[in-house]
C-alpha positions in Angstrom: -65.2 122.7 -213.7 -68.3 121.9 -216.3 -68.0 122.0 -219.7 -71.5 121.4 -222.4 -71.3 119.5 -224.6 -74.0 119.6 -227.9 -76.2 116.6 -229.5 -73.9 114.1 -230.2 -76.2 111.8 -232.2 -74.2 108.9 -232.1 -71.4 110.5 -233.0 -69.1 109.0 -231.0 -65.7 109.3 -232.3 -66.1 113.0 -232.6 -67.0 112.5 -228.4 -63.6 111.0 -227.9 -62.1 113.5 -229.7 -63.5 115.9 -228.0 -63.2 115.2 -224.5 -59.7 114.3 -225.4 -59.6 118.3 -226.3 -61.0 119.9 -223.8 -58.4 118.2 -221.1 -61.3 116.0 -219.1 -60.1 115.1 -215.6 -62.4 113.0 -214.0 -61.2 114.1 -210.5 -62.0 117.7 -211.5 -64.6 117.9 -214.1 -68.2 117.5 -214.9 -69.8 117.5 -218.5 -73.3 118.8 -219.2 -74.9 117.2 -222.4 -77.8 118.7 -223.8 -79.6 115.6 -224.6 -79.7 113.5 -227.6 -77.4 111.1 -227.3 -78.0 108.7 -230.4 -79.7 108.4 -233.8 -79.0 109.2 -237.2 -75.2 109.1 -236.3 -73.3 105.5 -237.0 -72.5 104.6 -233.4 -75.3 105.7 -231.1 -74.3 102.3 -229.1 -71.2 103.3 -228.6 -72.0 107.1 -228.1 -74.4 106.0 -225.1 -71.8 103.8 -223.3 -69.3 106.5 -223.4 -71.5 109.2 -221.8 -73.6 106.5 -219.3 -69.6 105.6 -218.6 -68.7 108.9 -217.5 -71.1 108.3 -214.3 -71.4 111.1 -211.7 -69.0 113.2 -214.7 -72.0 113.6 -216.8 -75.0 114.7 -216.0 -77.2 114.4 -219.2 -81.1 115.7 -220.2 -83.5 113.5 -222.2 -83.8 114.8 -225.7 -86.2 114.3 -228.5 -84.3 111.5 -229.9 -83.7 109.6 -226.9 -87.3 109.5 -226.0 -87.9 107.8 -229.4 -85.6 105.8 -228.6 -87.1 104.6 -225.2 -90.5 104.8 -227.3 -89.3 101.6 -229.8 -87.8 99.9 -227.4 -90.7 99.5 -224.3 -93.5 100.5 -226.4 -92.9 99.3 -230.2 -92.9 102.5 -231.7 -91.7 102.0 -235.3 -88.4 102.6 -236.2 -88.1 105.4 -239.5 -86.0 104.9 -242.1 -83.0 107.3 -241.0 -82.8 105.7 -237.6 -79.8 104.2 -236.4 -81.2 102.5 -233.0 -81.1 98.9 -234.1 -77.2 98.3 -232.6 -78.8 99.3 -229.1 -81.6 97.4 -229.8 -79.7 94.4 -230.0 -76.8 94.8 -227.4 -76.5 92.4 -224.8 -76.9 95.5 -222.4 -80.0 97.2 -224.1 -81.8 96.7 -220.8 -79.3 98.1 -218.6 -78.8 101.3 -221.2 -82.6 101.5 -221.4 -83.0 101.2 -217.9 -80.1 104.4 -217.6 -82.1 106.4 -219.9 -85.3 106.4 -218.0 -83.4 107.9 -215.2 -82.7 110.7 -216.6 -84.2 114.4 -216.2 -85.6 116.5 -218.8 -84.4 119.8 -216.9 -82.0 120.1 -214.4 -81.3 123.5 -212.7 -77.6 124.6 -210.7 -78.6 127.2 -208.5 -75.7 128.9 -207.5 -74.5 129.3 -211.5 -78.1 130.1 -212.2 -78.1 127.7 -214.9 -81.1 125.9 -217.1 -80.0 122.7 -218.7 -82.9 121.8 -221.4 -82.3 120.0 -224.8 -84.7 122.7 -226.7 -86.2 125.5 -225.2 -88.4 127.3 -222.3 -92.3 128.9 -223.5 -92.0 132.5 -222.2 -94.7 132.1 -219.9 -92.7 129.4 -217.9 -90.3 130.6 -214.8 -87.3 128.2 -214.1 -89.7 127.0 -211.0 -92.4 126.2 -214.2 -89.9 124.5 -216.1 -88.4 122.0 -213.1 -91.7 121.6 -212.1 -93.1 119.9 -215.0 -90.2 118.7 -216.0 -90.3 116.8 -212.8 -94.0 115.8 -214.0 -92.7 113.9 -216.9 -90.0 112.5 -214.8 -91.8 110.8 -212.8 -94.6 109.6 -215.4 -91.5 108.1 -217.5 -90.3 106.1 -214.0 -93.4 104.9 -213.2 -95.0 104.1 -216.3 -92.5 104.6 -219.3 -95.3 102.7 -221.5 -97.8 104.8 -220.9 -95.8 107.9 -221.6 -94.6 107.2 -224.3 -97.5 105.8 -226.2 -99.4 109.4 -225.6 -96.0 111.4 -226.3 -96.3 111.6 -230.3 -98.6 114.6 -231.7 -98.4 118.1 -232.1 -101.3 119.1 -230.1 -101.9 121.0 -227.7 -100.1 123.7 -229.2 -100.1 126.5 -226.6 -99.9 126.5 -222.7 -102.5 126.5 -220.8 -101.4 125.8 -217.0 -105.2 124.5 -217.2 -104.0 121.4 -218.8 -103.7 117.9 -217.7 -103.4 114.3 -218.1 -102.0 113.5 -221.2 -102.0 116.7 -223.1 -100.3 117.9 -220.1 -97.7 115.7 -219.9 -97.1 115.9 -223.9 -96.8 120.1 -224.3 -94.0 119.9 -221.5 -92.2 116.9 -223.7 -92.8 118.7 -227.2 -91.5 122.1 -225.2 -88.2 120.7 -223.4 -86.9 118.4 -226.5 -88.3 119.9 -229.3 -89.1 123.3 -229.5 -87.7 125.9 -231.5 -90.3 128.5 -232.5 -93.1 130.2 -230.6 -95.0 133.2 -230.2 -95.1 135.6 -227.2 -98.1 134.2 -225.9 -96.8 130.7 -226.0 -98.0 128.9 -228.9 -95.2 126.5 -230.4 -94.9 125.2 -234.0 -92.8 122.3 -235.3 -93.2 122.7 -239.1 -90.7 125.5 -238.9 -86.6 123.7 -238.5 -84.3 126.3 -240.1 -82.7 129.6 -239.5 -84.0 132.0 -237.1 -84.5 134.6 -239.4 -86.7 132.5 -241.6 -89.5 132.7 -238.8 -92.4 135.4 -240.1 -94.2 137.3 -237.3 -95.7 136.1 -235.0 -93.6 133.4 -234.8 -89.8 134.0 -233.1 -87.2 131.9 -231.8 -88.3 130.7 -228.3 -85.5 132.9 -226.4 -86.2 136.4 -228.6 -89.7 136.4 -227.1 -90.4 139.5 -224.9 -91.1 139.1 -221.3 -89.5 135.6 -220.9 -90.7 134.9 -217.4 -87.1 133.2 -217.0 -85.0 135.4 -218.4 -81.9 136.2 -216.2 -81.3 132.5 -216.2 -78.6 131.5 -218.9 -80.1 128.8 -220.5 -78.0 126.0 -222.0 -79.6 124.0 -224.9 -79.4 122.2 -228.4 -81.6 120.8 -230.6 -81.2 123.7 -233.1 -78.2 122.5 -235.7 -79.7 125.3 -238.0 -79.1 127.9 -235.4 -75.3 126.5 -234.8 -73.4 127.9 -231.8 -75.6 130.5 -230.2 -74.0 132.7 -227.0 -76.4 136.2 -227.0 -79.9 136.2 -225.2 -79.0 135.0 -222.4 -79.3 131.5 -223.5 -76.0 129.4 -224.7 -77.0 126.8 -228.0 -74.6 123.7 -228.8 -75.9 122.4 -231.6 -73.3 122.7 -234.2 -74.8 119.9 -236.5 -72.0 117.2 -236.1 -74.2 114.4 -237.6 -74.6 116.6 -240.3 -71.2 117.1 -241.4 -70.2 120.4 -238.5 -68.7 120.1 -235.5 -69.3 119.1 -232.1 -68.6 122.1 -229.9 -68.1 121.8 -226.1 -68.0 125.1 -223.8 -66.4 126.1 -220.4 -69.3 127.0 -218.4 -67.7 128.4 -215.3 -64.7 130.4 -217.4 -66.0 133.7 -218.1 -65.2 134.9 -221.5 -64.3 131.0 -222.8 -64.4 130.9 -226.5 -65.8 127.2 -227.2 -64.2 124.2 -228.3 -65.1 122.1 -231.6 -64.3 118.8 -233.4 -65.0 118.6 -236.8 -67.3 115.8 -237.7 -66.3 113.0 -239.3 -69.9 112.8 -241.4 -70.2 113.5 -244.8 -71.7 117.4 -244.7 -75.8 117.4 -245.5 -78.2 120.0 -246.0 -80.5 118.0 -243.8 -81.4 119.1 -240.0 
């Protein structure tokens, strides 16, 4: 059976409690988290041994955060002020947990569910094929080279797909795309000034999944990244975010049950307006 779970930001508590909800057997069951494991939580350390714990029971995407994560620790990116890496930083197993995170995918794909397991979002230009492909790009730039990465990972630009691209700005559009998109237009150009509702967008921008002529619609889509969009089931895409480091819920579904009404734990954080 899998279950998805939504960004747990070093919420780790909630985690337990959550697991502890929906029944987890480890002889039976497999848990899909959308990436985003740690930061601005209080226990990201403890958050990423619980999930890296779970083994062949979890199988986990990169998310924005976790990359900036990998970034301060191999490369010296600087930490902001609302991070809460330092407790990783410090552990006598940062290496090992460092060394787990680079192993992980930014897409991963079940082909007999037709599922898409991304921590933000799919341009509309992109098949499934598109997305494990340069998915699979970044993959293997972050194993063989996690500096080098890394270091070019920051920026907004480029700002619309070209399948033209390459190098750098190649590998950076198919970064910004899997862990932090949330707006587009239909021709594929992303912005990242725009965090809240989806009605908030003005034409042409849209959320990623209403844009017309997705070339992977038919695939259900499982992602988070969005707490402003909260639980999201409609478009053929299924969102998980429920904001649990900002004072919601952390909100696991039954991906094989047809009809399975999700499962929350309300957050032990003090509620914020922030996202």
């Amino acid at each position: 059976m899998r279950w998805a779970i939504g960004d747990i930001q070093g919420c780790a508590d909630e985690l337990t409690a959550l697991i502890a909800r929906i029944g987890f057997k480890s002889d039976r069951d497999q848990i899909w988290f959308v990436g985003d494991l740690v930061n601005r939580g209080p226990d990201s350390l403890k958050a990423l041994r619980l999930v890296r714990d779970l083994a062949d029971n979890a199988l986990c995407v990169l998310g924005n955060h976790d990359l900036h994560l990998l970034a301060v620790a191999l490369v010296k990116a600087k930490l902001r002020k609302s991070d809460t890496l330092k407790p990783i930083l410090e552990a006598p197993d940062r290496d090992a947990l460092i060394d787990w995170l680079t192993q992980l995918p930014l897409a991963h794909y079940a082909a007999d569910a037709d599922d898409l397991l991304v921590h933000a979002g799919v341009v509309p230009q992109w098949s499934v094929d598109d997305t494990l492909a340069l998915a699979s790009e970044v993959q293997r730039a972050l194993r063989s080279d996690p500096p080098a990465l890394l270091a070019a990972m920051y920026g907004d630009e480029p700002d619309r797909w070209q399948p033209s691209l390459k190098g750098t700005d190649r590998l950076r559009f198919a970064v910004n795309v899997l862990t932090r998109l949330r707006f587009c237009t239909a021709e594929g150009r992303i912005d990242f000034r725009q965090k809240g509702k989806p009605e908030s967008a003005t034409p042409p921008w849209m959320p990623w999944f209403k844009a017309p002529h997705r070339a992977a619609a038919g695939t259900r889509i499982v992602f988070g990244h969005w707490s402003a969009l909260g639980y999201y089931n409609a478009d053929g895409v299924l969102g998980l975010d429920t904001g649990c480091v900002w004072g919601g819920a952390l909100t696991a579904l039954n991906l094989d049950e047809p009809g399975a009404r999700p499962v929350s734990v309300p957050s032990r954080q003090p509620r914020s307006i922030e996202q």
